[in-house]
C-alpha positions as CSV (number, residue, x, y, z in Angstrom):
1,X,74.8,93.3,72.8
2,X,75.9,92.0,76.5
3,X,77.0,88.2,76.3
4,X,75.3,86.2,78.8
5,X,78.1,84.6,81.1
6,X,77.2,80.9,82.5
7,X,76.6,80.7,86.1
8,X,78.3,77.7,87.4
9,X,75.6,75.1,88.9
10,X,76.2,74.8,92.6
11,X,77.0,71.6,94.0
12,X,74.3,69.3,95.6
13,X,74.4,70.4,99.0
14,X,74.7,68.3,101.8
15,X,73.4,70.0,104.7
16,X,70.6,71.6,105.1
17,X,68.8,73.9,108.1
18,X,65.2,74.4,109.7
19,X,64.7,77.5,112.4
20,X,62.5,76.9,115.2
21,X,60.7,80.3,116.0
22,X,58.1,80.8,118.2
23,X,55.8,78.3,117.3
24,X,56.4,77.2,113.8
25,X,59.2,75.3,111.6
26,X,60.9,77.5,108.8
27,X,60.8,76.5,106.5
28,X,57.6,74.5,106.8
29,X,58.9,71.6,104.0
30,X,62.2,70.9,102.8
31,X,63.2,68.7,99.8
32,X,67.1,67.5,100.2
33,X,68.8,64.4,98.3
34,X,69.4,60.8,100.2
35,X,72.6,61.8,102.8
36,X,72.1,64.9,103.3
37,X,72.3,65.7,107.1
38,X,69.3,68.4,108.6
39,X,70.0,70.6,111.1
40,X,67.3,72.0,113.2
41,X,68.2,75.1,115.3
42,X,65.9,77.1,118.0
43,X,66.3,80.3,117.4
44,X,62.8,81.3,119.2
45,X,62.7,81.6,123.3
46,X,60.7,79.0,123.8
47,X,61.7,75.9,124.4
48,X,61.2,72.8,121.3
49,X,61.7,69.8,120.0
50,X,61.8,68.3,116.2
51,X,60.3,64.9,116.6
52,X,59.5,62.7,114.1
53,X,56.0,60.9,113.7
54,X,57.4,57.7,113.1
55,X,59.7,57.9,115.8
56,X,62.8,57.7,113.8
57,X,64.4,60.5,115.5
58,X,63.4,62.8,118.6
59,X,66.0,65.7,119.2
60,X,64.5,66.1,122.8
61,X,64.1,69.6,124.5
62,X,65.9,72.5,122.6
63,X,66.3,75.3,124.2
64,X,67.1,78.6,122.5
65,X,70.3,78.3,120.3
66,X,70.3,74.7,120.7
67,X,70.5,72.9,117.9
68,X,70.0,68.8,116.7
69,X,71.3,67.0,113.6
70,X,69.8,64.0,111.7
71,X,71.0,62.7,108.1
72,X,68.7,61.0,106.0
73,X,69.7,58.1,104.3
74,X,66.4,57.1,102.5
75,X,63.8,58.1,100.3
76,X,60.7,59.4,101.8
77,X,58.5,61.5,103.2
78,X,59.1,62.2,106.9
79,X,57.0,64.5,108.9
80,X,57.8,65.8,112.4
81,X,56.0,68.0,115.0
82,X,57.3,69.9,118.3
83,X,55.9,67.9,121.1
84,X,55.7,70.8,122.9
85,X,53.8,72.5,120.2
86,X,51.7,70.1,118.4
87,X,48.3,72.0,119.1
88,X,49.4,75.5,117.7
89,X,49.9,73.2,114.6
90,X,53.7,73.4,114.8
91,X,54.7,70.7,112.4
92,X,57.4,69.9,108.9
93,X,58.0,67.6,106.2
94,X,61.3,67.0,105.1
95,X,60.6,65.3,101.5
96,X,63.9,63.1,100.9
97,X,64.6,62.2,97.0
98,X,67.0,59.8,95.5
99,X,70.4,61.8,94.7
100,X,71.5,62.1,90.7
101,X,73.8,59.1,89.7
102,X,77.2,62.4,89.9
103,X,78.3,62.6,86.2
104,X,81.6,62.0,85.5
């Protein structure tokens, strides 16, 4: 029969994005390794923000195709809402792990 051919394992990447639509985060919860640096972009037409609850970061107002970058150096769990937004529930969790010791 067919032989199965191995898929090389991607690299651990170290960027990751979140969309801003109209009014929501997508995705809603994102799990990255310690350094990786997350990019929020607003690709709705309103305006928002991706602020964090603990006030370690606040991108301040995005307007559409703006965008706001913020690397994450420790694990944790760090939610953030859209000021502009909180009552329609528009709110994320970025879930921040310890990277893999690399093997040699």
């Amino acid at each position: 029969g067919p032989t199965a051919t191995p898929v090389p394992t991607p690299e651990t990447s170290d960027t990751a994005a979140v969309s801003m639509v109209d009014n929501r985060f997508v995705p809603v919860r994102l799990t990255v390794a310690t350094g990786t640096t997350i990019t929020w972009n607003n690709a709705g037409h309103n305006a928002h923000t991706a602020t964090s609850f603990d006030g370690l970061w606040d991108s301040g107002t995005l307007l559409h195709d703006d965008q706001f970058s913020f690397t994450f150096t420790r694990p944790g769990t760090y939610r953030f809402i859209c000021r502009q937004h909180l009552f329609q529930g528009m709110g994320g969790v970025i879930v921040v792990e310890e990277r893999p010791p690399s093997t040699p």
